[in-house]
C-alpha positions, 0 to 999 in steps of 0.5 A: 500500500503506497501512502502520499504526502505526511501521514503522520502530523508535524509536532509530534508528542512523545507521551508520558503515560501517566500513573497512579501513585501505585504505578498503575495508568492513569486512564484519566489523566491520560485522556486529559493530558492528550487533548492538552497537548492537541489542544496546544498545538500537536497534531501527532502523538506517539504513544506506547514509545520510550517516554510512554514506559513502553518497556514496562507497559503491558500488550493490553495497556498498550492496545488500550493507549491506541484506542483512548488516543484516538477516541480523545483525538477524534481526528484532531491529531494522528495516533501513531504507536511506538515501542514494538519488540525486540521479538520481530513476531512479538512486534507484528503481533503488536502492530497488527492488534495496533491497526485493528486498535485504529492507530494512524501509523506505526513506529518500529524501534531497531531490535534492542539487547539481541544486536543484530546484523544489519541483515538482521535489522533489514529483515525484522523492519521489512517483516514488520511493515509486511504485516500491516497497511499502516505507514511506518516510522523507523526508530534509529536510536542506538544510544538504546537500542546498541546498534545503529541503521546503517545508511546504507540499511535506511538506503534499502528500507526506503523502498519499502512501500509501507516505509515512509519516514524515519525518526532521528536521534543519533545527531549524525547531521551529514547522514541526514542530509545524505537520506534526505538527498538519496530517498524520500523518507519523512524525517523526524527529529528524535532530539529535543535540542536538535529539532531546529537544526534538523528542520533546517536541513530538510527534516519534516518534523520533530518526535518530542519529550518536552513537547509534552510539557510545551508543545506551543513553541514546538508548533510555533518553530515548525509554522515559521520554518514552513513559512521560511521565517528563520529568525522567528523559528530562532526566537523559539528554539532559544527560548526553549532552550533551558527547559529542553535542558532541564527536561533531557538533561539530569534524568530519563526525559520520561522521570523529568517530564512527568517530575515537571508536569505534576509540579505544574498540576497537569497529571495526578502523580509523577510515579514511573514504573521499576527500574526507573525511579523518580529523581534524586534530591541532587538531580531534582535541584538541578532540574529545578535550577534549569527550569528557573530559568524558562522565561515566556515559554507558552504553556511553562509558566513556573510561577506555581511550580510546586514540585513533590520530590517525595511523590517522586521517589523510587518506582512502582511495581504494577500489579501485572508485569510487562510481557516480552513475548 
């Protein structure tokens, strides 16, 4: 099935999910937390993905986020799911309940633990997209994941009809241009303080943590690069610049997001699934520190910030556990 045009949206979220106290989701707060960022300005989001605790959410929490995410969207915004399987038939059973579930697009992680040749990276991507009809993002992270795509790899999948973009965060700036110039996948920046640069080479978009707290000046950076305006884009990317920092920086963006969050009052507690923990009280003061210095941030007012470092603490152990088959 060949798709035309951008499928997936430009501003795209990379949701939180957000938990009880106890480590169980917040299907509440869920929904609000979706139709805040819509409403702020996103026209995609990516649940199931590594902020959204992918590692630790369950196939029916999982499926269930797809369809609370559409149901909240309501053609708002596109819904894509990320996360998959470092089992290639543990993914296509994924995606395919996925788009039965109603996601808009899939996003498929290079296979993470196993390390895979790229052979074997060329063959669990083009099996996957095979099961399904839905556009596909590919997932080049190999600070996670231990391996890389290849260029030459991106090369070959590109052809695959169902394969149309690709999310970006391993900072190779002359490889972007080089698939840009080559193919015609969609690019995502998958780096929160890159997103500007990679717009301005050619990228389609961005695939963001910290749009989860500001997605405003996300959209107001994409608007201006469409409209050729570099120095309002500019304008942006500096004035969102310590709160990436804060956000990126210190801890996991999944434990610094939801810390933030609760502390603006926008989701109910910041609790994280084992083995992630909330921040330390050294790492919070230093998230803090950054986040005092977020001026005329739309949607970032730390006027009333009021963050819990004890709500914070550890991690929860859920009632079920994840699956990894």
């Amino acid at each position: 099935m060949t798709h035309t045009g951008n499928p997936f949206g430009q501003v795209l979220v990379a949701l939180v999910t957000p938990m009880t106290a106890d480590g169980e989701v917040d299907w509440p707060a869920v929904e609000k937390h979706i139709d805040d960022v819509i409403t702020a300005g996103a026209d995609g989001i990516v649940v199931t993905g590594t902020t959204g605790e992918t590692s630790t959410l369950t196939d029916a929490e999982k499926i269930r986020l797809v369809e609370v995410g559409k149901d909240v969207a309501a053609g708002r915004a596109k819904i894509i799911t990320g996360g998959g399987s470092n089992e290639t038939a543990h993914a296509i059973e994924l995606y395919k309940a996925s788009e039965k579930a109603g996601a808009d697009g899939i996003m498929i992680v290079t296979p993470y633990y196993n390390k895979p040749t790229q052979a074997g990276i060329l063959t669990h991507f083009r099996l996957v997209a095979d099961a399904t009809d839905l556009p596909v993002i590919l997932y080049d992270i190999p600070g996670r994941t231990g391996v890389p795509i290849k260029y030459e790899t991106i090369l070959r999948l590109a052809k695959h009809p169902n394969i149309l973009a690709i999310k970006d965060a391993k900072g190779d700036f002359s490889e972007v241009s080089r698939v840009l110039n080559q193919t015609d996948l969609l690019y995502f920046s998958g780096d929160d303080a890159n997103v500007l640069p990679h717009l301005s080479i050619g990228a389609t978009g961005l695939i963001g943590v910290t749009a989860n707290i500001a997605p405003a000046p996300y959209r107001a950076i994409v608007d201006a690069v469409n409209a050729g305006d570099l120095t309002a884009a500019t304008a942006e990317h500096k004035r969102l610049e310590p709160l990436v920092r804060a956000v990126m920086t210190h801890v996991p963006g999944t434990v610094s997001a939801k810390y933030i969050l609760h502390g603006l009052g926008r989701i109910g507690s910041p609790r994280v699934r084992l083995p992630l923990v909330g921040p330390e009280e050294w790492e919070a003061a230093k998230i803090e520190d950054e986040l005092a210095l977020v001026v005329g941030v739309p949607g970032a007012d730390f006027s009333n910030f009021r963050p819990d470092r004890n709500a914070a603490a550890g991690g929860a152990l859920p009632k079920v556990s994840g699956t990894t088959r």
